[in-house]
C-alpha positions in Angstrom: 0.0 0.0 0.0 1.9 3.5 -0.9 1.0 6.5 0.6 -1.6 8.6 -1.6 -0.2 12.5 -2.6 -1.0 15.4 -0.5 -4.3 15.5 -2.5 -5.1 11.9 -3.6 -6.6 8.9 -2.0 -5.7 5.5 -2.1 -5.6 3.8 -5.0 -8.4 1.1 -3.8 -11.8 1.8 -3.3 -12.0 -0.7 -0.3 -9.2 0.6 1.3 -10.2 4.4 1.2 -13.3 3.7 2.2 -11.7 1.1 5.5 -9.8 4.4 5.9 -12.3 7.4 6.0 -14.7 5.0 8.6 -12.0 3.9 10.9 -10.7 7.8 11.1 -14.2 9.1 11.4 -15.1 6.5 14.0 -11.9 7.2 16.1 -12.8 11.2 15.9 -16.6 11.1 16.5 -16.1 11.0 20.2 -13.7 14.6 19.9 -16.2 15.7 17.6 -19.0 15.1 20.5 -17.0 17.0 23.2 -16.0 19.9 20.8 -19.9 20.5 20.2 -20.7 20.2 24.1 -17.5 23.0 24.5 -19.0 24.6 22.0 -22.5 24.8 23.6 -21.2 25.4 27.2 -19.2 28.7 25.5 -22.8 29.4 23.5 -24.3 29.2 27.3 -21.9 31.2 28.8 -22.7 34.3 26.1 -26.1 33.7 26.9 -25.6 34.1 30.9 -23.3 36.9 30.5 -25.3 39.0 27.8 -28.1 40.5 29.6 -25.5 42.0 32.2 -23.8 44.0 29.9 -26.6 44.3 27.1 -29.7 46.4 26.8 -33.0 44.3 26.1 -33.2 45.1 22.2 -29.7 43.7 21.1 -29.8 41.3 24.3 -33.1 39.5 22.2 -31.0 39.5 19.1 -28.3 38.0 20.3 -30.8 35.5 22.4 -32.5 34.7 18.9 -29.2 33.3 17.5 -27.7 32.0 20.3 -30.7 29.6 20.7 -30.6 28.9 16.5 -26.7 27.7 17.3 -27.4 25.5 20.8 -30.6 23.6 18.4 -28.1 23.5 16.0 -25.1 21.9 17.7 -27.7 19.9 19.2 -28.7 18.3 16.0 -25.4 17.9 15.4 -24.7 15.8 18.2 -28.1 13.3 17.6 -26.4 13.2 14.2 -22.8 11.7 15.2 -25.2 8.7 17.1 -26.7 7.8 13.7 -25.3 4.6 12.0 -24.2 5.7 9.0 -22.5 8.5 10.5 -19.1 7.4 9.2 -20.1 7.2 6.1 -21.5 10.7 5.0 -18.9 13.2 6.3 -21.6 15.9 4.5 -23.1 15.8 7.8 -19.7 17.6 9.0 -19.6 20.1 6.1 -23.5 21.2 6.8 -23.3 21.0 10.6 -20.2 23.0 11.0 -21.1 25.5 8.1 -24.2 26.6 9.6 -22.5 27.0 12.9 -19.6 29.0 11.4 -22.7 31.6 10.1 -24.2 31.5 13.0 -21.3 32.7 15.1 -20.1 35.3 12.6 -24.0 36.7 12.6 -23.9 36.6 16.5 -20.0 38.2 16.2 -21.6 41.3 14.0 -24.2 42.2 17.2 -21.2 41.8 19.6 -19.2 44.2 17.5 -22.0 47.0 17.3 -22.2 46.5 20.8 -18.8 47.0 21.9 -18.2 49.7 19.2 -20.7 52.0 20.9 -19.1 51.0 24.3 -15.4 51.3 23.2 -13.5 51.0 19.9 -11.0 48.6 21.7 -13.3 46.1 22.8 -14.4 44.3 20.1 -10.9 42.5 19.9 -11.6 40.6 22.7 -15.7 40.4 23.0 -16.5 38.3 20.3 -17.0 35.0 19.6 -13.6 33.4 17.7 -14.5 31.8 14.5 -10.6 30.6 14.3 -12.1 27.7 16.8 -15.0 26.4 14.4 -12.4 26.2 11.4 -9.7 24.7 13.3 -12.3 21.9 14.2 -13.5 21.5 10.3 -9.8 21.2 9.4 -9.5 18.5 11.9 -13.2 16.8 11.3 -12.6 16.6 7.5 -8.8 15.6 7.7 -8.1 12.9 4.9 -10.4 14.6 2.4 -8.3 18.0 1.8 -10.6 19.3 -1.2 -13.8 19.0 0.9 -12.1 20.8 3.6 -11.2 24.0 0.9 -14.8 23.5 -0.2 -16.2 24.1 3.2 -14.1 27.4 3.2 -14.8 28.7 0.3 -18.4 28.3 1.1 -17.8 29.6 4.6 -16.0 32.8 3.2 -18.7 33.5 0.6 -21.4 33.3 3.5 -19.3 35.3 5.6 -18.6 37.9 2.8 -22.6 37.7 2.4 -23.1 39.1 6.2 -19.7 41.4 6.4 -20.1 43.4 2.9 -23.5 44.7 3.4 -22.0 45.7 7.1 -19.0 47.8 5.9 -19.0 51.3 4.6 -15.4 51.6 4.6 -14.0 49.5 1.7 -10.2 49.1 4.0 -12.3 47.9 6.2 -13.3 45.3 4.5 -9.9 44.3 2.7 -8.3 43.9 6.2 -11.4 41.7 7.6 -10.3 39.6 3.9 -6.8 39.5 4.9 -7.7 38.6 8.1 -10.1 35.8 7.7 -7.5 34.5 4.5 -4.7 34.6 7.0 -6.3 32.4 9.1 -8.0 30.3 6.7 -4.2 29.2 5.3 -3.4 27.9 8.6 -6.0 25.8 8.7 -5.9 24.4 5.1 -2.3 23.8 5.8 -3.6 21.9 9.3 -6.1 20.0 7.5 -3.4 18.3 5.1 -1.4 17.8 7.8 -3.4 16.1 10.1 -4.9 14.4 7.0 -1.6 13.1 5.7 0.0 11.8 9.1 -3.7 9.9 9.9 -3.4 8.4 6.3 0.4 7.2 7.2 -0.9 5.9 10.6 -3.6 3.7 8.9 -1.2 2.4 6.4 0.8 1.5 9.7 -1.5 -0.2 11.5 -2.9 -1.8 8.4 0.3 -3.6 7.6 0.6 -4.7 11.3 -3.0 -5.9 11.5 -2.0 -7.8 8.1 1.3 -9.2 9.7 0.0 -10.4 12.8 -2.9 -11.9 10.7 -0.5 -13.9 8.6 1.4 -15.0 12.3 -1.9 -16.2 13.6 -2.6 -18.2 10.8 0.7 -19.7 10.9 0.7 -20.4 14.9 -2.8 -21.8 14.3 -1.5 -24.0 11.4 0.7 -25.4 14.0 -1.6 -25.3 17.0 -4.8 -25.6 17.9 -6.4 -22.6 19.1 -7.7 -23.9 22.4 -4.1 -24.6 22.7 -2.5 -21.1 21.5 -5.1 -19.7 24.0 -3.9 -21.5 27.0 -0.2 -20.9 26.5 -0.7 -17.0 25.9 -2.1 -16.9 29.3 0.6 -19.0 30.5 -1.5 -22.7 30.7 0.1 -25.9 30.8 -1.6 -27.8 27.4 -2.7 -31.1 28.2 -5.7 -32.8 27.4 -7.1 -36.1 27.4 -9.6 -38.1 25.1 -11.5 -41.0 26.1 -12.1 -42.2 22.3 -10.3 -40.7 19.4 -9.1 -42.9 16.3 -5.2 -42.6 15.4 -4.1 -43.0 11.3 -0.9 -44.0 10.5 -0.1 -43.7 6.4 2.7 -44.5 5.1 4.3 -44.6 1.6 5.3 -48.8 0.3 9.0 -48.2 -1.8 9.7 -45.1 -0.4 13.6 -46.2 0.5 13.9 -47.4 -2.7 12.7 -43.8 -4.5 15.7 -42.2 -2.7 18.4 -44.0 -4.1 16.5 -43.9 -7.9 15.2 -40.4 -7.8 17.0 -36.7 -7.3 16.5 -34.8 -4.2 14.0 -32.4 -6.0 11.8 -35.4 -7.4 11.6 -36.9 -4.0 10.1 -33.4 -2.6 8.1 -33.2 -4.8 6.5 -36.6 -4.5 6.1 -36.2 -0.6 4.6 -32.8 -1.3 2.0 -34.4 -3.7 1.2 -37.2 -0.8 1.4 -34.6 1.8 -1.0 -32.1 0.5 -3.6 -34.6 -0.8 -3.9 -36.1 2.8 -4.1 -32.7 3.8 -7.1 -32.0 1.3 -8.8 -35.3 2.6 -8.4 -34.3 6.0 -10.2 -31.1 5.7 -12.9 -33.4 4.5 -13.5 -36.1 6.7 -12.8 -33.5 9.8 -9.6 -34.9 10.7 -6.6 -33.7 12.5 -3.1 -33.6 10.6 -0.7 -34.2 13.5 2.5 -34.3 11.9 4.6 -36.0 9.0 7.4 -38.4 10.2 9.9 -39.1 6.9 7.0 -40.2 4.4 4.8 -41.4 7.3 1.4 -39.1 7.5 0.2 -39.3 10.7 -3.2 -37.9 11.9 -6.6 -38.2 14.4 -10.0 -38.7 15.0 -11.7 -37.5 17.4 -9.2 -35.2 19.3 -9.4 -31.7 18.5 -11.4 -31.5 15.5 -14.7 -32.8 16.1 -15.7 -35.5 13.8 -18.5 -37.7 15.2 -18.0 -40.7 14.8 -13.6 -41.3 15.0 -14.1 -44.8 13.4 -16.3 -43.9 10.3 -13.9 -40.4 9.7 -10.7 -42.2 10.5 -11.5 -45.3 7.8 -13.3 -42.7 5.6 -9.9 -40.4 5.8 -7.6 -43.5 5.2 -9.6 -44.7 2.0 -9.5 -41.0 0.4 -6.2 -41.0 0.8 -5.1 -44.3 -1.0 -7.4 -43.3 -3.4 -4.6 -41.1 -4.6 -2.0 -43.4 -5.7 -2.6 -42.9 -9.3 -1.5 -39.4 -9.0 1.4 -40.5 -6.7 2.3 -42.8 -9.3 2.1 -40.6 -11.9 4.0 -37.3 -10.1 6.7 -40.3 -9.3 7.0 -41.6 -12.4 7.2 -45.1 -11.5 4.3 -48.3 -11.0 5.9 -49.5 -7.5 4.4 -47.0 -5.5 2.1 -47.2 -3.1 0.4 -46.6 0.8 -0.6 -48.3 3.6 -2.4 -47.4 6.2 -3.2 -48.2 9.9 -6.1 -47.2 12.5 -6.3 -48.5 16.1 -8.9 -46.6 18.1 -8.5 -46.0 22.2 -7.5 -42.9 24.7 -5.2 -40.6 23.5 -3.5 -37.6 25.5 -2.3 -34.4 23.9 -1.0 -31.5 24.5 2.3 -29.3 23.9 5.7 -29.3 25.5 8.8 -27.9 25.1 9.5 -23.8 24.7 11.0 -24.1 21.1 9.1 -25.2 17.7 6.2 -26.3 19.9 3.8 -28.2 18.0 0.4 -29.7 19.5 1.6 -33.7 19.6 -0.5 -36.8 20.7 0.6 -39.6 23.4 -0.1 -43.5 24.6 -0.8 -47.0 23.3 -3.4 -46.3 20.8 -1.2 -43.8 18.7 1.9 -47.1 19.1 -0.7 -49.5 18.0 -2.0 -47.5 14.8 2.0 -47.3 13.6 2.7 -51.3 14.3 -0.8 -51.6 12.4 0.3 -49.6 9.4 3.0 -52.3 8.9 1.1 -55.2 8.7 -1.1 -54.0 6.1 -1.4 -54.4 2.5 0.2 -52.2 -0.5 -2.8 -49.9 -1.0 -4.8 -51.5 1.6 -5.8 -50.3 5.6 -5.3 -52.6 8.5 -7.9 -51.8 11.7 -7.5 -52.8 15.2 -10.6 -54.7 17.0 -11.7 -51.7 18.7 -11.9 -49.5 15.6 -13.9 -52.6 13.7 -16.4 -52.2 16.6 -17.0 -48.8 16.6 -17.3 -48.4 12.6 -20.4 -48.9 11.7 -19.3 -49.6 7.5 -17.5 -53.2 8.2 -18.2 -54.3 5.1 -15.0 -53.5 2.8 -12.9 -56.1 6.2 -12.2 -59.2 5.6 -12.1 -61.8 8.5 -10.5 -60.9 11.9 -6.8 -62.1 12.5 -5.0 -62.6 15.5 -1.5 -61.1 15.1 1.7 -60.6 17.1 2.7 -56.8 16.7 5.8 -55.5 18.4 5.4 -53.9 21.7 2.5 -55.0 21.8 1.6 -59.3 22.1 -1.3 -60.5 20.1 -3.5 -58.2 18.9 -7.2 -59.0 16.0 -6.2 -57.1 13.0 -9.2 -56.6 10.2 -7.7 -55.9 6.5 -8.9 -54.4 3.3 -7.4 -53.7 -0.2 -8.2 -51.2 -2.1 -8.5 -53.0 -5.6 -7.0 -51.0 -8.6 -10.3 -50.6 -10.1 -11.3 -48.9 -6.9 -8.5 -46.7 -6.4 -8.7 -45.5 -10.4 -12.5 -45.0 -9.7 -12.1 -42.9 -6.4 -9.2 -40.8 -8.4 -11.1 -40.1 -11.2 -14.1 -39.1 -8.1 -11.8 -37.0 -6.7 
């Protein structure tokens, strides 16, 4: 985002218009307490009037003072309106009729105080400087509305000050004067405009940059998680039935020592997003990939219903892929396994450095001594994950097998037929 010239915007629409509502939002409540200031100065002329006044011009000035309190009034109703923000007209027209207001109510003062003293009407009148200074600040970030708001504001003033005059030097210094002035506050009204545009553009590029952290932390960790260790938690967690999938890639040693270094990256990248994709689907947790081993969960963070049915549904998606694994490879011999064993898990995050939200315990042992006892392309189940899946129809017959660690343990196998896995690929 580059910063706009002294009398431009920003280049898109969205943006200038994210700009003009966050600045008019953070002013409304200064605008608010410049109109009560400006009421309580309107009520103080009003109190002090009739003291010095006689009953004539004390009406007049009465008659205008009340016009600019029901004015400023309005104006303050009008800042509590919804679309305030959005229509910074309501400025220009507000402040306007103010600004003619006081310079009508300034014109008794000064007839006043000329009869009483030539010298007084320096210091008895309302100062008009005030009203500007506030329009330079209200309208800041739109520069030409600003210099439309005093032109119009000189023209009504010229309107009331003309037919006053006899003395045309009188009226040439009044000019000077009001020009004078009217500079400053142009020259205020860019300012404050251009250093409120650079501040957004600040805090717009931090807002994106901690966006873009978030999403990474929360790529790595869960968000239940991130919360706890901002405040300083221990993350630990425990789950009573979540489903653990262990995939791994059949040949993969034998890539590396046929393949380059680039080719091999890019095969794990193809596997890796793909179970990524499928685990978006099926409402699965990616826990982490170990070498060319994808492992992920059911059931622990991300709810999914049902672990068994999304942990068997996830592991099929995935070998459905092996066409395209086979094909980014370049070779036939390549293909996945997978194991599921379903049981209590516990999770949580440890360390200080690279922290990543990891999962604990028998069940997520059993699912990798599982993955190794099943079939190229096919899944291998665990007893407990048979029992709670309610499709058993793609498992063959149960068999008791010794797995490492672990004794004897009922395993349930499918394959994935060819056929299958071209069908689900083409599906996909």
């Amino acid at each position: 985002m580059e910063q706009p010239g002294v009398f431009s915007t920003f280049a898109d629409k969205a943006t200038e218009a994210r700009y003009n509502e966050t600045a008019r939002t953070l002013r409304t409540p200064f605008v608010r307490l410049y109109a009560v200031l400006f009421m309580t100065v309107m009520l103080a002329y009003s109190v002090v009037n009739p003291i010095y006044l006689d009953p004539v011009e004390n009406a007049r000035l009465a008659f205008w003072l009340g016009i600019g309190l029901l004015c400023t009034g309005a104006y303050i109703g009008a800042t509590f309106w919804k679309d305030y923000v959005r229509h910074p007209m309501v400025d220009f027209a507000a402040l306007l009729i103010i600004s003619l207001i006081v310079a009508r109510i300034n014109f008794v003062l000064f007839d006043h105080l000329l009869h009483i003293h030539s010298n007084l009407h320096a210091v008895g009148v309302v100062n008009r400087l005030a009203i500007s200074a506030f329009a330079a600040v209200t309208l800041a970030g739109r520069p030409r509305l600003f210099l439309a708001w005093l032109g119009c504001d000189l023209f009504g003033w010229l309107g009331q000050v003309i037919p006053e005059q006899v003395v045309d030097a009188a009226v040439a210094y009044a000019l000077l004067s009001y020009l004078s002035g009217a500079l400053v506050m142009a020259a205020i009204n860019l300012a404050v405009g251009r250093t409120s545009r650079a501040a957004f553009m600040l805090a717009d590029s931090l807002d994106a940059e901690r966006a873009r952290n978030e999403e990474l932390v929360l790529n790595m960790l869960p968000q239940t998680a991130v919360e706890r260790i901002r405040t300083g938690q221990m993350v630990a967690d425990a789950y009573a039935d979540a489903s653990v999938i262990f995939i791994d890639m059949v040949g993969f040693s034998k890539l590396t020592k046929r393949v380059s270094p680039g080719h091999l990256v890019e095969l794990l990248n193809s596997f890796f997003n793909h179970a990524d994709a499928c685990a978006r689907e099926f409402g699965v947790e990616k826990v982490k990939t170990v070498g060319d081993a994808y492992l992920a969960i059911a059931g622990g963070n991300v709810p999914s219903g049902n672990s068994a049915d999304a942990a068997i549904g996830f592991a099929r998606a995935v070998l459905s892929g092996v066409e395209e694994l086979k094909r980014v490879a370049g070779v036939d011999d390549v293909g996945l396994r997978a194991g599921i064993h379903s049981g209590p898990v516990v999770g949580g995050v440890i360390g200080a450095t690279r922290m990543a939200y990891d999962y604990w315990g028998d069940t997520v042992n059993i699912a990798a001594r599982l993955e190794g006892t099943a079939a190229t392309n096919g899944i291998a189940i665990s007893e407990s994950t048979w029992l709670r899946a309610n499709d058993r129809g793609a498992f063959g017959p149960p068999m008791m097998m010794t797995l490492k660690g672990v004794g004897e343990t009922c395993v349930f196998h499918a394959v994935v037929d060819e056929a299958d896995l071209k069908t689900r690929a083409a599906a996909a």
